[in-house]
C-alpha positions as CSV (number, residue, x, y, z in Angstrom):
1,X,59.4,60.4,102.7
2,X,62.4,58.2,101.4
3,X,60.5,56.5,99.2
4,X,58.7,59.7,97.6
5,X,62.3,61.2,97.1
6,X,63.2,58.7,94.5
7,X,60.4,60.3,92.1
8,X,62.4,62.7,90.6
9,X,59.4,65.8,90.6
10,X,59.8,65.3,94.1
11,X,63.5,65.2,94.4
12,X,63.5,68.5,91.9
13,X,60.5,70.1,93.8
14,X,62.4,69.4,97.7
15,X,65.8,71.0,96.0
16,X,63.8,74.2,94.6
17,X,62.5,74.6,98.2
18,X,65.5,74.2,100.0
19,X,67.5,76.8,97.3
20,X,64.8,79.4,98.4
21,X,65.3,78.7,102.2
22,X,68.9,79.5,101.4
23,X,67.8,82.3,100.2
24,X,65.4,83.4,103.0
25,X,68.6,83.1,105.4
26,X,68.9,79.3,106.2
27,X,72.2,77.7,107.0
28,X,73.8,76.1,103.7
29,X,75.2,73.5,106.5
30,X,71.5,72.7,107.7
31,X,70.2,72.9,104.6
32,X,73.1,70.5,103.4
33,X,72.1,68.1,106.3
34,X,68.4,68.3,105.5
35,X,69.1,67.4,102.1
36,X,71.8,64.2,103.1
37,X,69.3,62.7,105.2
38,X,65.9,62.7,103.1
39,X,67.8,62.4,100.0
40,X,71.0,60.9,99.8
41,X,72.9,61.1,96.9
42,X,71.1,63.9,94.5
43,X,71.9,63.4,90.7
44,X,73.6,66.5,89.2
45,X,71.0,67.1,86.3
46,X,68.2,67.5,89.6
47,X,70.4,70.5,90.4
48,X,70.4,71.8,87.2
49,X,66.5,71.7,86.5
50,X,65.3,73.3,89.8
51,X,67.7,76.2,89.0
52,X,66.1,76.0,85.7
53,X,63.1,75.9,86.7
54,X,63.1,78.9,89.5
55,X,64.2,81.0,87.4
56,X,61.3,80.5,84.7
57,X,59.3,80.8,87.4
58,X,60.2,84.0,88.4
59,X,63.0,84.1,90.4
60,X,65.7,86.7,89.2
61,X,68.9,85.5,87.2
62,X,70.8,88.1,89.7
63,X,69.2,86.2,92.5
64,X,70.4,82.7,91.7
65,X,73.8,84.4,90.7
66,X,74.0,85.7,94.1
67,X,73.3,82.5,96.0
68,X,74.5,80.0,94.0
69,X,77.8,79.5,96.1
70,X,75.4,78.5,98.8
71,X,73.9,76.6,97.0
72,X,77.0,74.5,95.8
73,X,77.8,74.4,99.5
74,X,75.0,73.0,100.6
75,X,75.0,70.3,97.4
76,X,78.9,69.0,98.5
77,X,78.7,65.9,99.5
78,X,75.2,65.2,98.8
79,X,75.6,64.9,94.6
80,X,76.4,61.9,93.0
81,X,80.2,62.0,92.6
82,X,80.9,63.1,88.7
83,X,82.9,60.4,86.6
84,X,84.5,60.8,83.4
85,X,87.5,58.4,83.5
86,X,87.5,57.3,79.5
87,X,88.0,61.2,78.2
88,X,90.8,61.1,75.4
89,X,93.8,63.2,75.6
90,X,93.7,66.6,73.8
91,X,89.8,66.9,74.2
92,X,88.3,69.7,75.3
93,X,87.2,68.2,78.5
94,X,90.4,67.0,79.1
95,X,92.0,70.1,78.6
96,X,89.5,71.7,81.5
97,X,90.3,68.9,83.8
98,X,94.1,69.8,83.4
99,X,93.7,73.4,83.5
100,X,91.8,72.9,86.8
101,X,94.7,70.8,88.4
102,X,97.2,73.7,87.6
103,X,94.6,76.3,88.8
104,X,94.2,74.1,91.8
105,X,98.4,74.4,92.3
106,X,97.9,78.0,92.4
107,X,95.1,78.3,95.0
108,X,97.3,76.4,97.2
109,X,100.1,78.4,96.8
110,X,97.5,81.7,97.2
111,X,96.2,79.6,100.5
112,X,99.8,78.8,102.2
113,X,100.6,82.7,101.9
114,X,97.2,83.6,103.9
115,X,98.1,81.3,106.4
116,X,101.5,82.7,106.2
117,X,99.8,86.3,106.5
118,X,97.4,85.0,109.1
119,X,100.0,84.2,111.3
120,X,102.6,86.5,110.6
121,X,104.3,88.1,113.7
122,X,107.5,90.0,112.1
123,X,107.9,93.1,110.4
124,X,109.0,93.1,106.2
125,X,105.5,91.8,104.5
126,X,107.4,91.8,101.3
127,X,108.1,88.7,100.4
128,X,104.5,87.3,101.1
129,X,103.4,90.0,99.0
130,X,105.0,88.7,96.4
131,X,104.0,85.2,96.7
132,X,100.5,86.5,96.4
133,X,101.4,88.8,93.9
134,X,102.7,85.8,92.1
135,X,99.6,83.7,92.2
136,X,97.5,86.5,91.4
137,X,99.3,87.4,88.5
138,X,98.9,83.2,87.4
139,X,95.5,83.3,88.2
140,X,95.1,85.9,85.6
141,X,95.0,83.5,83.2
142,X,91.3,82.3,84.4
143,X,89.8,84.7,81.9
144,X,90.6,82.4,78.6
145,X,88.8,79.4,80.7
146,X,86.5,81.4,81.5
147,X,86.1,82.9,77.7
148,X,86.2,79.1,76.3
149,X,83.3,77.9,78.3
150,X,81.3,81.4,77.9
151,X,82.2,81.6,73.9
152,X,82.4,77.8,72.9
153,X,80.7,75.5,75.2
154,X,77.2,77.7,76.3
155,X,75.9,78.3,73.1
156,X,76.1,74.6,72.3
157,X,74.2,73.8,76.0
158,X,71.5,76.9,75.1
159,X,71.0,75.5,71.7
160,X,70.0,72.2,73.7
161,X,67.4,74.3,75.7
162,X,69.6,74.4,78.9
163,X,70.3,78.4,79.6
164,X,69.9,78.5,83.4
165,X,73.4,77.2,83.9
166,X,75.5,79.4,81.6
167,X,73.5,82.0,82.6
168,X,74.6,81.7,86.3
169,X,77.9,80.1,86.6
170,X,78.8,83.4,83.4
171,X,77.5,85.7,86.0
172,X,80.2,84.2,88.4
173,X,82.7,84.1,86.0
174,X,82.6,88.1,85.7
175,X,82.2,88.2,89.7
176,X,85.3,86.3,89.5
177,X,87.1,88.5,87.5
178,X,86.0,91.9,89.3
179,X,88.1,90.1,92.5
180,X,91.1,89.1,90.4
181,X,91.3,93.0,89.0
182,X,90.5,94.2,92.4
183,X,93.6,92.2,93.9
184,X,95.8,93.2,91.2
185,X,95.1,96.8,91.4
186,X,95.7,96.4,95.3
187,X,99.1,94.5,94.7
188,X,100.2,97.9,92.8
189,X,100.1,99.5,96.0
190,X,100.8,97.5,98.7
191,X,104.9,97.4,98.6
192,X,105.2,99.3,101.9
193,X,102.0,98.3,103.5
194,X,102.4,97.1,107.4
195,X,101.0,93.6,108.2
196,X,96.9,95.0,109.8
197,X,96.4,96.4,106.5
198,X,97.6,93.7,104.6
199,X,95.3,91.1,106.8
200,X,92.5,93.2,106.4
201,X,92.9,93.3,102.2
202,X,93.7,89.3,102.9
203,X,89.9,88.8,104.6
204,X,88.0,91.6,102.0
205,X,89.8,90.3,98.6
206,X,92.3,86.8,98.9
207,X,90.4,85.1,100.7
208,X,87.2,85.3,98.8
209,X,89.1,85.5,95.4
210,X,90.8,81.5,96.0
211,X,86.9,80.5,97.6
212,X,85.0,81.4,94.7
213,X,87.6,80.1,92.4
214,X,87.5,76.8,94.1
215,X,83.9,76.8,94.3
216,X,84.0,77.2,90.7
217,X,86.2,74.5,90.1
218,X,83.3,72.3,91.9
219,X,80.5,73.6,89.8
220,X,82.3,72.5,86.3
221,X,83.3,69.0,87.5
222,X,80.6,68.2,89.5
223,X,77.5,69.4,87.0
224,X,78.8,71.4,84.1
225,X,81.2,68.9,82.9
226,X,79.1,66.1,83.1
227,X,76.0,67.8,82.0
228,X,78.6,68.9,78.6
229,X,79.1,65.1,78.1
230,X,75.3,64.3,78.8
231,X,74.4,66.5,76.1
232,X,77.1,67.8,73.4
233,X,77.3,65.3,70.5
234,X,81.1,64.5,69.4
235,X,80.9,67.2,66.2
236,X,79.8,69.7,69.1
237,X,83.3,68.8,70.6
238,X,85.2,69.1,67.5
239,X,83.6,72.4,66.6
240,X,84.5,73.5,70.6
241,X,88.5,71.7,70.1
242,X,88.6,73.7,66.4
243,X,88.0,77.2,67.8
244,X,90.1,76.7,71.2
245,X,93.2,78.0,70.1
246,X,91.4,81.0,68.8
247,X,90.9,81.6,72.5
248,X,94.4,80.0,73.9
249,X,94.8,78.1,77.2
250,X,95.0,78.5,80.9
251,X,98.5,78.2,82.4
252,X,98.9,74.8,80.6
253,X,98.6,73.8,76.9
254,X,97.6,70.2,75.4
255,X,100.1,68.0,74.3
256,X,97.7,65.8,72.3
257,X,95.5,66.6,69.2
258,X,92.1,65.0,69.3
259,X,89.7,63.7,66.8
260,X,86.1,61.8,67.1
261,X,86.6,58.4,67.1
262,X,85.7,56.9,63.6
263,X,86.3,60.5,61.7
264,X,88.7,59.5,59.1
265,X,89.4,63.3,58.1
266,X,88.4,66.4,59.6
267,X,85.7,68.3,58.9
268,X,86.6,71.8,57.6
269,X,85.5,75.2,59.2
270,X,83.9,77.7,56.8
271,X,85.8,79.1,54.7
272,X,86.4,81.3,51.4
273,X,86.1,79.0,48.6
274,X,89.7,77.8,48.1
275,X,90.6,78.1,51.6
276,X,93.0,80.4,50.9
277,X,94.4,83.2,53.5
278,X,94.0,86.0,51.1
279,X,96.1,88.8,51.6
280,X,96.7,92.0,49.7
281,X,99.6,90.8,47.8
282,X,98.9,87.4,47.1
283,X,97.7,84.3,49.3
284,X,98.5,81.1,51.4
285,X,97.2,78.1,51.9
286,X,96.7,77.5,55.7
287,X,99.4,75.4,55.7
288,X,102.2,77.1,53.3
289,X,101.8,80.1,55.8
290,X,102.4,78.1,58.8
291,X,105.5,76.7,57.1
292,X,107.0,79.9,56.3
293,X,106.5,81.4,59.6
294,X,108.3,78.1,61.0
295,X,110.9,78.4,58.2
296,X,112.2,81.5,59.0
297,X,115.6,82.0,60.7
298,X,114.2,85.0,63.8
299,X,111.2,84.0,66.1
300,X,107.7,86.6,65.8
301,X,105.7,87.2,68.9
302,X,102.4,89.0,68.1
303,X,100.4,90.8,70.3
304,X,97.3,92.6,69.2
305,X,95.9,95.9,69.8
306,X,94.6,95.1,73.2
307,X,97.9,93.9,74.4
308,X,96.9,89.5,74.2
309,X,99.3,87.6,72.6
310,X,97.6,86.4,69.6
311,X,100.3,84.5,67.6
312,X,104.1,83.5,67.9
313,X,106.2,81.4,65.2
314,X,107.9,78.1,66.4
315,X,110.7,77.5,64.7
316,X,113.5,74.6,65.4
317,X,115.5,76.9,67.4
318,X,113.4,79.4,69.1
319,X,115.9,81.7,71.3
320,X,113.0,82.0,73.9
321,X,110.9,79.7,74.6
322,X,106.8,79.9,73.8
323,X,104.2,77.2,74.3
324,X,100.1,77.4,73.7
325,X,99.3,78.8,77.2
326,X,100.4,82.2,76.6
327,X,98.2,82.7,73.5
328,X,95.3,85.1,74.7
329,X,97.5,86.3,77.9
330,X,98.3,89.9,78.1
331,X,101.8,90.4,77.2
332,X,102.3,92.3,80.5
333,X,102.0,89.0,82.1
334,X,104.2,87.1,80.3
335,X,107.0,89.2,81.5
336,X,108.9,89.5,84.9
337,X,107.6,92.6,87.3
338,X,110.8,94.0,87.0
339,X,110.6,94.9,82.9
340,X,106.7,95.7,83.0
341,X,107.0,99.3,82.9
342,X,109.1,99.0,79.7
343,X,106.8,97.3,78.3
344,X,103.8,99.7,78.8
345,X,105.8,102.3,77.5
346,X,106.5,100.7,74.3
347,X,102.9,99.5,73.8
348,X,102.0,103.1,74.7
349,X,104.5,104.7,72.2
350,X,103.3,102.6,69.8
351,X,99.6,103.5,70.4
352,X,100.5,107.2,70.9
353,X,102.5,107.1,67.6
354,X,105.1,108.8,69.5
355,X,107.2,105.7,67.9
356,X,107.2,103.2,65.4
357,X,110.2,100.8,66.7
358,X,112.0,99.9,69.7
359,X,115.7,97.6,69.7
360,X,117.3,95.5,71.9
361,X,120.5,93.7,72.0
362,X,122.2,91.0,74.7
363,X,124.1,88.3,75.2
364,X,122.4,85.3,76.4
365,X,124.2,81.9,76.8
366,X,126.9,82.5,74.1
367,X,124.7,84.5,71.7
368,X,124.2,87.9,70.5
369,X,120.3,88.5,70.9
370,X,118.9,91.7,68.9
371,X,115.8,91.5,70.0
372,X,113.2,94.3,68.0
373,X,109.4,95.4,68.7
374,X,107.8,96.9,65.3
375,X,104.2,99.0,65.9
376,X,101.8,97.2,63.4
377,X,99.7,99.6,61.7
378,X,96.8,99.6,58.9
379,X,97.0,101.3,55.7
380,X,95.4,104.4,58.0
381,X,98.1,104.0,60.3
382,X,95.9,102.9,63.0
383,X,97.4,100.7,65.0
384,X,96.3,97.0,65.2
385,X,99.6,95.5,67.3
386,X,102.7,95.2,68.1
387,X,105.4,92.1,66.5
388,X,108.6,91.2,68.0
389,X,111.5,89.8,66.4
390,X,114.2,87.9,68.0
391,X,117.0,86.8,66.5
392,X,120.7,85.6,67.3
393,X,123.3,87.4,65.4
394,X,126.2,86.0,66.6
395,X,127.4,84.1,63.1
396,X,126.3,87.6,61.2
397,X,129.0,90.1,63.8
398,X,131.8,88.2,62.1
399,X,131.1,88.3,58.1
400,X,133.7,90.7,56.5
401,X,134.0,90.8,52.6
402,X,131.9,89.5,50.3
403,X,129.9,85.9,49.0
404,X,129.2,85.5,45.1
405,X,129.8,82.4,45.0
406,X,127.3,79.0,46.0
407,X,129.2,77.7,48.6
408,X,126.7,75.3,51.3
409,X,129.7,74.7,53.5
410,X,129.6,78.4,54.7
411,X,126.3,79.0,55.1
């Protein structure tokens, strides 16, 4: 039988029937024995073509969607370990990798407070409630990794005639995301809750919210990644690089720009036919904007309409600190629990039109902060955002009289 295995129909044929034992109610362990000793090591791409091919054959997308964490389970071990040692810093795959280390920092934090919860034999639950709260509310940022590989990568593999992946590991993705909101909504409610009910949200949510994030940490190393890097030509990558910050980052941001090897400039996204931002009083080059934003002496937060943070300005001296991974991160997350609800109620002023403007002013580490959030509306007053404006006053508090004359040493 060995020796028919290493045909690869055969191999692809055996792996479409053990998927549909799994799915007929065989154990993913047997089935992951079975599969060790006839075949050995199976090649990734064998996984990805009898998926492929069950579903043309009939079997529903919803099906595969369903099983397909047994069906990972039962492949662990048994796939050809996934190697990609040579990827340059700052490329997309890169960035995944990194973004699945940090994720993988917060599932262990998630997975010492269920242990902590599991064997938990006093009376205040709150602080492990807010270590899960806490890695919850990091987990959040999943969706933009989620987003990049839905948005940037899968139409690149589709395009290549390979839709059976995306279409399963998207369907995850969004199973993924109904447990993260389900835990978050619970974590809302749970301040006074005694330690049985919080064991029993543990087994129904945590638990299988940090499994299925795991498993799906497996699936983009182990096959996705490599089938990517099998397929995508290095334009494919830059195109994917190009629009990533259009999407932002999860929990980490690169610290390397990347460019194909042997690309001596870099090809230009479409644009308008000087490239200029146009705007309704005159226009930018891409580049004069980005200066002036950096230029100016307050730092701008935007946050747009549905409450992501879609821009900030990053000046020399920034009074609080911003970096890539917040871009595409609801702004609610960005802050500590404590000044949430302040938050809502501005965004929800501004929505409302109840209000137009809300101001701020502290001292922080020998400066006078006035910090200012400004409702951003169209020219029907519809509102498109919210900008906020920090900027350190101290020098200003103490001008008295007047300046009309050029004088550099008192600026």
């Amino acid at each position: 039988m060995s020796e028919l295995i290493n045909n690869r129909t055969l191999r692809v044929q055996r792996i479409k029937t053990l998927i549909l034992e799994l799915h007929n109610g065989a154990e993913s362990e047997a089935v992951r024995k079975e599969l060790g000793e006839i075949m050995g090591k199976v090649p990734y791409g064998d996984v990805v073509q009898a998926e492929q091919e069950l579903i043309e054959e009939g079997l529903s997308r919803e099906e595969v969607i369903k099983y397909c964490d047994l069906h990972s389970q039962a492949m662990r071990g048994n796939m050809e370990t996934a190697v990609y040692d040579n990827i340059p810093p700052g490329h997309p795959v890169d960035t995944l990798v990194k973004e699945n280390i940090e994720i993988r920092a917060v599932l262990l934090t998630l997975r010492d407070a269920i242990r902590e919860i599991d064997n938990f034999k006093g009376s205040d639950t709150m602080p492990l409630i807010l270590k899960i709260k806490g890695g919850i509310n990091m987990l959040m940022d999943l969706d933009k990794h989620y987003l990049r590989k839905e948005n940037l990568i899968f139409p690149f593999l589709e395009k290549n005639g390979i839709t059976a992946p995306p279409i399963v590991m998207w369907g995850k993705h969004d199973a993924i995301r109904e447990l993260l909101n389900s835990a978050q909504e619970t974590l809302q409610i749970t301040e006074n809750i005694d330690h049985e009910s919080l064991s029993g949200v543990t087994d129904l949510l945590y638990k299988p919210l940090v499994n299925a994030v795991d498993e799906m940490i497996f699936k983009e190393e182990q096959i996705l990644i490599p089938m990517c890097l099998d397929t995508l030509t290095e334009l494919d990558w830059y195109q994917i690089y190009q629009d990533t910050d259009d999407i932002g980052y999860c929990l980490i941001a690169p610290d390397s720009e990347w460019m194909p090897q042997g690309m001596s400039t870099q090809p230009q996204k479409e644009s308008k036919k000087d490239g200029n931002v146009k705007l309704s009083t005159g226009s930018f080059k891409p580049e004069e904007l980005d200066a002036l934003f950096k230029s100016l002496p307050f730092d701008i937060t935007f946050v747009d309409k549905d409450d992501r943070v879609k821009y900030f300005s990053h000046g020399e001296k920034r009074i609080f600190a911003r970096n890539k991974s917040i871009l595409g991160r609801q702004v609610q997350y960005c802050h500590p629990p404590s000044s949430v609800n302040i938050v809502d109620q501005i965004l929800n002023d501004f929505k409302d039109k109840k209000q137009d403007k809300a101001t701020f002013w502290i001292n922080l580490k020998g400066m006078f902060v006035h910090i200012a959030y400004y409702a951003v509306r169209d020219e029907k007053g519809e509102y498109l955002g919210t900008v906020e404006v920090s900027q350190d006053l101290t020098g200003y508090r103490a001008i008295e009289g007047e300046k009309r004359i050029l004088d550099y040493s008192s600026n």
